[in-house]
Chimera marker file (.cmm) of the C-alpha trace (Angstrom):
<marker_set name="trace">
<marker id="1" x="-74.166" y="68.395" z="172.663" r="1" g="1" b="0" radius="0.5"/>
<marker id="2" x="-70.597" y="68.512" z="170.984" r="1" g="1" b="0" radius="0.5"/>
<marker id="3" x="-70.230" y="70.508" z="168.200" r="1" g="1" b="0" radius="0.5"/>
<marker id="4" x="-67.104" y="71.339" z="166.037" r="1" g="1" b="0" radius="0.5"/>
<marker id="5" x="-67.024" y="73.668" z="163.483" r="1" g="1" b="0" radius="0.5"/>
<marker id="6" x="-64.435" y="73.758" z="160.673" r="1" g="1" b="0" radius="0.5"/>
<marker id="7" x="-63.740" y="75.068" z="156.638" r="1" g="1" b="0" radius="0.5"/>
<marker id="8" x="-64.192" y="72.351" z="153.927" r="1" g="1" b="0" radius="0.5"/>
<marker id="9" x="-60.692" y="71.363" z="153.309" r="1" g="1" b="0" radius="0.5"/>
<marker id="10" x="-61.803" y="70.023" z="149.542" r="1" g="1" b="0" radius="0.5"/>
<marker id="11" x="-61.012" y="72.168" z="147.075" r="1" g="1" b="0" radius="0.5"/>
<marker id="12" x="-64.036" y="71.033" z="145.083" r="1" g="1" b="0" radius="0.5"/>
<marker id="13" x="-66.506" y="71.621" z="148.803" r="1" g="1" b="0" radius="0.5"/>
<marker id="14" x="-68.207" y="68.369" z="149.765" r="1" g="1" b="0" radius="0.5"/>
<marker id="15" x="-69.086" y="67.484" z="146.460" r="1" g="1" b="0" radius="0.5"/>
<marker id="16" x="-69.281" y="63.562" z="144.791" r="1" g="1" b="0" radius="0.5"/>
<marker id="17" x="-65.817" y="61.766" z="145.918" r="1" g="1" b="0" radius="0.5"/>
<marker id="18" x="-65.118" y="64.178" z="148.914" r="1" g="1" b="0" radius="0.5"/>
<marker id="19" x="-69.086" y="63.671" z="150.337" r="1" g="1" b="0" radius="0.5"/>
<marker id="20" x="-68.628" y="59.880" z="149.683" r="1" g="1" b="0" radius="0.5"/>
<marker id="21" x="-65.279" y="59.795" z="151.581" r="1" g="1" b="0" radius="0.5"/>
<marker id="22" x="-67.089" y="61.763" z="154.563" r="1" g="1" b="0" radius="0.5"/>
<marker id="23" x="-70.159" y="59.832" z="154.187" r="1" g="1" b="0" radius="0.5"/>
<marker id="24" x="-68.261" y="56.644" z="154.607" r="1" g="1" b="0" radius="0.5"/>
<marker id="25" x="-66.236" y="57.784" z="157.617" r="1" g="1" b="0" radius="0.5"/>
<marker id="26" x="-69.700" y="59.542" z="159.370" r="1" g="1" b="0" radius="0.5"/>
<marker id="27" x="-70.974" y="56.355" z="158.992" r="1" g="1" b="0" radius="0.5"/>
<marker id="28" x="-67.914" y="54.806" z="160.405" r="1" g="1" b="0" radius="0.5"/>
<marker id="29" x="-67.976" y="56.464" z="163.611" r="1" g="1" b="0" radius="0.5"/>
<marker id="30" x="-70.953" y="54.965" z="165.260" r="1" g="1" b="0" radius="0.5"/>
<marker id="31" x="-72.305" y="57.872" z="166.316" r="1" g="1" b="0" radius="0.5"/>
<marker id="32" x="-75.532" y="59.789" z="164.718" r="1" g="1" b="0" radius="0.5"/>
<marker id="33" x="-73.866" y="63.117" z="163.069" r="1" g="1" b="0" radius="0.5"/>
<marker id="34" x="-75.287" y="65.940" z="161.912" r="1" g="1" b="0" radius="0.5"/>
<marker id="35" x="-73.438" y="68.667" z="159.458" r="1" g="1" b="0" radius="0.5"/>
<marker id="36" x="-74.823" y="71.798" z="158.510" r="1" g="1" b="0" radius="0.5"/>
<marker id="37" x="-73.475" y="75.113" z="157.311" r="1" g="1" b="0" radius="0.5"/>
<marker id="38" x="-72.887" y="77.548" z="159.576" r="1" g="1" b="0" radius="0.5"/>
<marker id="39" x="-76.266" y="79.106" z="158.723" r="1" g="1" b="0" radius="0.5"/>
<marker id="40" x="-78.278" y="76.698" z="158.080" r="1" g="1" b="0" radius="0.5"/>
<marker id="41" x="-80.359" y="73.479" z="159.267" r="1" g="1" b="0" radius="0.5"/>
<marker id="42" x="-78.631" y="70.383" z="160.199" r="1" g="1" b="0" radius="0.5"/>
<marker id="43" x="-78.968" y="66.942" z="158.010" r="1" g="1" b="0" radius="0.5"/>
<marker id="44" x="-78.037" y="63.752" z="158.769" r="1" g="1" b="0" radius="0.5"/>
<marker id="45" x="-74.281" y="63.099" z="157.771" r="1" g="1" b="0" radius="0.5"/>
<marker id="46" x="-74.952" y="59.956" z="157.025" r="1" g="1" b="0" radius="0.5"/>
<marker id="47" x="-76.776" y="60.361" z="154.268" r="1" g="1" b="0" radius="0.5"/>
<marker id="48" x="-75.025" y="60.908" z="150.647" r="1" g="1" b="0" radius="0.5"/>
<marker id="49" x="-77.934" y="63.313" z="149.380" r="1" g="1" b="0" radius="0.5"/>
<marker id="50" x="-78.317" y="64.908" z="152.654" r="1" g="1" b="0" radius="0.5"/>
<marker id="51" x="-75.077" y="65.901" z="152.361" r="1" g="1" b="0" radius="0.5"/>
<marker id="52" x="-74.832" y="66.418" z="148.508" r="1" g="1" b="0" radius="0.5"/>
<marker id="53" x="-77.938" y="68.933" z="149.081" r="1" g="1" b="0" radius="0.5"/>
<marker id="54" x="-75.895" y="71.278" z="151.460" r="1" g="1" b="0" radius="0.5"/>
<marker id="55" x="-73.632" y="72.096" z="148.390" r="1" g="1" b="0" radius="0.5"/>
<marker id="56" x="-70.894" y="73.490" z="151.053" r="1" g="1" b="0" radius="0.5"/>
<marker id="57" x="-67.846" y="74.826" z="148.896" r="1" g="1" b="0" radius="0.5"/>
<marker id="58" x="-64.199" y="74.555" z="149.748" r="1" g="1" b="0" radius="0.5"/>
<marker id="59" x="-62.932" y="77.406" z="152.218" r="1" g="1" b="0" radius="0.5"/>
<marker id="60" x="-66.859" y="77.573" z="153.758" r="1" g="1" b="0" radius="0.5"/>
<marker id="61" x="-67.451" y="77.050" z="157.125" r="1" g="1" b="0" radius="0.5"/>
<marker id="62" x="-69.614" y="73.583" z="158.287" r="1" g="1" b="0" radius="0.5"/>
<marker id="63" x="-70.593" y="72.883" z="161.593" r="1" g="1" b="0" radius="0.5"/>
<marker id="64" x="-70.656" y="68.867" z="163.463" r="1" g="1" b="0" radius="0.5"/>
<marker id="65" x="-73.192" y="67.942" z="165.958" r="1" g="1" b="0" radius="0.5"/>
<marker id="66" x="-73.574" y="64.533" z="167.892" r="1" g="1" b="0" radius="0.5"/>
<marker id="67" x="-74.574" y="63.972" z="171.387" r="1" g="1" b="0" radius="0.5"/>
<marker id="68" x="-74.245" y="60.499" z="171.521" r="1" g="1" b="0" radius="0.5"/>
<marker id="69" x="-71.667" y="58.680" z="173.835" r="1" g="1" b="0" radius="0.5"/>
<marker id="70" x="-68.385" y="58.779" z="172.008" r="1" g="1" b="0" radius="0.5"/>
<marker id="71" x="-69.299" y="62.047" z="170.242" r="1" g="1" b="0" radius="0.5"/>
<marker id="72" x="-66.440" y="64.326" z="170.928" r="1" g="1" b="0" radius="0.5"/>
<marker id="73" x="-63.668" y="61.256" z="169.566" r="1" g="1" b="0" radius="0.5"/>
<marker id="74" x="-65.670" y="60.939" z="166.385" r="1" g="1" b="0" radius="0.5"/>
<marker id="75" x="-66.606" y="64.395" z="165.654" r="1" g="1" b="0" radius="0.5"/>
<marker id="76" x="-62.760" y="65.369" z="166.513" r="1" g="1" b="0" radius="0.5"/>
<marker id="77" x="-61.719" y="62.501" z="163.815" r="1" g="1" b="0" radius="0.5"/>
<marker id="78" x="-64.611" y="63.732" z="161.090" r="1" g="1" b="0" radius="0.5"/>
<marker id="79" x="-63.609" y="67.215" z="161.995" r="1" g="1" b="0" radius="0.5"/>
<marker id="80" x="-59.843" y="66.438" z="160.679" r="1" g="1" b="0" radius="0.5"/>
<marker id="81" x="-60.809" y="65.427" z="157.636" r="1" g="1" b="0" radius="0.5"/>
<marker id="82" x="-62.768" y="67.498" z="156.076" r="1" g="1" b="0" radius="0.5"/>
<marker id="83" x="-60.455" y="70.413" z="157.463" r="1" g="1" b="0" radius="0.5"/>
<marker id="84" x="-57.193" y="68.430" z="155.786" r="1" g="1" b="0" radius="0.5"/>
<marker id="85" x="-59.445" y="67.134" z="152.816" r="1" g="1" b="0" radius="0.5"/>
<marker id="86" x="-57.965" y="63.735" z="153.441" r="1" g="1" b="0" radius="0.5"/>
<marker id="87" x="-58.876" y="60.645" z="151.215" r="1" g="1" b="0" radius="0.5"/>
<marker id="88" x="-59.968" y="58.890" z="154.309" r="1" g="1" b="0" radius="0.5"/>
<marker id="89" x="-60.949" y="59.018" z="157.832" r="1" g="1" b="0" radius="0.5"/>
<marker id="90" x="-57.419" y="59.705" z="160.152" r="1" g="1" b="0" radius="0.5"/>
<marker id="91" x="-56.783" y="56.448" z="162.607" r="1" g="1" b="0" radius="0.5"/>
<marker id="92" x="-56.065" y="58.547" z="165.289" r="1" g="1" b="0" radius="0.5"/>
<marker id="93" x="-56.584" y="62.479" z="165.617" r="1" g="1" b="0" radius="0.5"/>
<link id1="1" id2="2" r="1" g="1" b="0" radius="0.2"/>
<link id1="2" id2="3" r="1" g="1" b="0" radius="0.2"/>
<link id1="3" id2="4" r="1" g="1" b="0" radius="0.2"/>
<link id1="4" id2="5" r="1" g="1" b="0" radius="0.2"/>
<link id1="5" id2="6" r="1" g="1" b="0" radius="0.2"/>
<link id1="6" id2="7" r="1" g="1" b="0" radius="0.2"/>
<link id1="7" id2="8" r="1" g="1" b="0" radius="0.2"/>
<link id1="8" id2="9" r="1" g="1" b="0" radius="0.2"/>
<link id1="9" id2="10" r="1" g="1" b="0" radius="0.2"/>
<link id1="10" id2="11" r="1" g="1" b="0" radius="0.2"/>
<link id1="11" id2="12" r="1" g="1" b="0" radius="0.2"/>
<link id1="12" id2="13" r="1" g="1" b="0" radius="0.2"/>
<link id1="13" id2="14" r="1" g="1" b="0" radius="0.2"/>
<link id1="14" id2="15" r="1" g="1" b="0" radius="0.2"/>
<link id1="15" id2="16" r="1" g="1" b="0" radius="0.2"/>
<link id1="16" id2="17" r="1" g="1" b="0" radius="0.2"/>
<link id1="17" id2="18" r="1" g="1" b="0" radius="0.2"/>
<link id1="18" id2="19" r="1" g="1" b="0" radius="0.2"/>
<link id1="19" id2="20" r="1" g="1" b="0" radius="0.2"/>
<link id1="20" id2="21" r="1" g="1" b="0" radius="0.2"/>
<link id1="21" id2="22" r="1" g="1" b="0" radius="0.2"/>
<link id1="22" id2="23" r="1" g="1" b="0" radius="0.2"/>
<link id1="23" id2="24" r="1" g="1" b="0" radius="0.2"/>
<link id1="24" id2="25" r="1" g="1" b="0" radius="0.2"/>
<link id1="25" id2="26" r="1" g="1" b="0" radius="0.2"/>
<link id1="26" id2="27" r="1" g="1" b="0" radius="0.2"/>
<link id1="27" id2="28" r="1" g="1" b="0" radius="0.2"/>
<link id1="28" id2="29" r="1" g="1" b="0" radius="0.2"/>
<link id1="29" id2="30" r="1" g="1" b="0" radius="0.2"/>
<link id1="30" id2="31" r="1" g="1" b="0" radius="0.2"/>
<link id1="31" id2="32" r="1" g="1" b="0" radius="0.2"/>
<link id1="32" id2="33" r="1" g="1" b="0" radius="0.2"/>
<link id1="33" id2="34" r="1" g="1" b="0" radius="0.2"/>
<link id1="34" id2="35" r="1" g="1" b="0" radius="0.2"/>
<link id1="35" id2="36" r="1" g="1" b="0" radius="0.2"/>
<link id1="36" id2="37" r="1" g="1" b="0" radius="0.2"/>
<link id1="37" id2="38" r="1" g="1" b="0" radius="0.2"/>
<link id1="38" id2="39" r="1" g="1" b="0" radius="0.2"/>
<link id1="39" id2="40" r="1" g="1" b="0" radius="0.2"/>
<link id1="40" id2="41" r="1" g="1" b="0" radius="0.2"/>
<link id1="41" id2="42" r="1" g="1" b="0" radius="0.2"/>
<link id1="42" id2="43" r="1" g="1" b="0" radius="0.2"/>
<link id1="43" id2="44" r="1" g="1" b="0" radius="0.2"/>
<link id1="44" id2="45" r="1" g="1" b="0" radius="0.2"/>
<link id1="45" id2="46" r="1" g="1" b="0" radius="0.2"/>
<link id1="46" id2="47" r="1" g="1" b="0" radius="0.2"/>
<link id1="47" id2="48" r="1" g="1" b="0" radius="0.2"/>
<link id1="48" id2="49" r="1" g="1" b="0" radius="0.2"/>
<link id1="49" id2="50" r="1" g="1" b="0" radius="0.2"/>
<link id1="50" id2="51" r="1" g="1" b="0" radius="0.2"/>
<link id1="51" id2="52" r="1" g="1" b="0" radius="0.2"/>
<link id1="52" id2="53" r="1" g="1" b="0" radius="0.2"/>
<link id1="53" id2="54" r="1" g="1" b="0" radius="0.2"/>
<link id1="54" id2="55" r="1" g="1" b="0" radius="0.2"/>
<link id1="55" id2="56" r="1" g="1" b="0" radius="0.2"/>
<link id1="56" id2="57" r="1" g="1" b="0" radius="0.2"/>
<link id1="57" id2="58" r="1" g="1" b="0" radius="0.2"/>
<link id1="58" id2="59" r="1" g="1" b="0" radius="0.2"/>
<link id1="59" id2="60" r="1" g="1" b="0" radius="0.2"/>
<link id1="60" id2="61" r="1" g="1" b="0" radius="0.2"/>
<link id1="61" id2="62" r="1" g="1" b="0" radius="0.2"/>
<link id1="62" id2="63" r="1" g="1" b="0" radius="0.2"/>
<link id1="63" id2="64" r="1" g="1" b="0" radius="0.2"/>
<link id1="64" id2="65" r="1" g="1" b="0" radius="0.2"/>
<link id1="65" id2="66" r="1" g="1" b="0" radius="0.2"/>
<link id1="66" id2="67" r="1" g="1" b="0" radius="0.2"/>
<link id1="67" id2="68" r="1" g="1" b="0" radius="0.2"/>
<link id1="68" id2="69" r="1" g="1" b="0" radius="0.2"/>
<link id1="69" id2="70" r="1" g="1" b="0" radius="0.2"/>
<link id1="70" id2="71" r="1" g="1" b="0" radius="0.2"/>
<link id1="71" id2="72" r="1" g="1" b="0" radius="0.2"/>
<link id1="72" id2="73" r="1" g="1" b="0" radius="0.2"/>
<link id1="73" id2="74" r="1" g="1" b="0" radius="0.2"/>
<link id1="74" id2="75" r="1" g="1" b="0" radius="0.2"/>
<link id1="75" id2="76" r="1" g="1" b="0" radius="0.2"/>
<link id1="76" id2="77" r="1" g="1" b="0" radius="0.2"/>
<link id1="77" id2="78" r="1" g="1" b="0" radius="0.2"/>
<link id1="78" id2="79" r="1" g="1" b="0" radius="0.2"/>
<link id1="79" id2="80" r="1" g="1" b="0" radius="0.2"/>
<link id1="80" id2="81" r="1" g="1" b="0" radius="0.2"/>
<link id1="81" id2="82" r="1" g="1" b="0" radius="0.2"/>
<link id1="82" id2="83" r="1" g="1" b="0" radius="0.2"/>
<link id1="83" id2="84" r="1" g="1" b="0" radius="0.2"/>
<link id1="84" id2="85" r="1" g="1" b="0" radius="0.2"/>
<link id1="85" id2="86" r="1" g="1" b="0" radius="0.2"/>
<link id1="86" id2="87" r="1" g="1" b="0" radius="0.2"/>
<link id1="87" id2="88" r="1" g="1" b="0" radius="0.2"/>
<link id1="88" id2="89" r="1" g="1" b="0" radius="0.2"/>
<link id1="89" id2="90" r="1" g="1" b="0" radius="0.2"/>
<link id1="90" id2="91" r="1" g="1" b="0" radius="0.2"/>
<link id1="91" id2="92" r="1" g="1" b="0" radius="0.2"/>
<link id1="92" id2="93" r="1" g="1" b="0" radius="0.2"/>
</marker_set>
């Protein structure tokens, strides 16, 4: 199982535009994601109101988790943005 962990970039947490830009990109990857805080129970990252629900806040530790084929490349890429709070998923990491 990969797993990255990393602080919410986003000033605002993963809230609205920043959980639809990480949505999009999860979605991107082609790998099943989950994201959870550090404490707490993993949800599909995928899923706009899975994520909304987590209501992670900027500075707060989240952790990644895929073990699909391909997982360490996309989590690495997902990773990066949210820990840069970029407007979109990075090409290359």
């Amino acid at each position: 199982m990969a797993e990255r962990r990393v602080n919410v970039g986003w000033a605002e947490g993963l809230h609205a535009r920043p959980a639809s830009i990480f949505v999009r990109a999860a979605t991107a990857s082609g790998v099943p994601v989950t994201i959870a805080k550090a404490d707490g129970n993993p949800v599909n990252a995928a899923s706009m109101l899975a994520v909304l629900g987590l209501g992670a806040q900027g500075g707060e530790e989240i952790v990644l988790t895929s073990d699909a084929e391909g997982a360490d490349a996309a989590l690495d890429r997902l990773a990066k943005l949210v820990a840069e709070g970029l407007d979109e998923l990075p090409e290359t990491v």
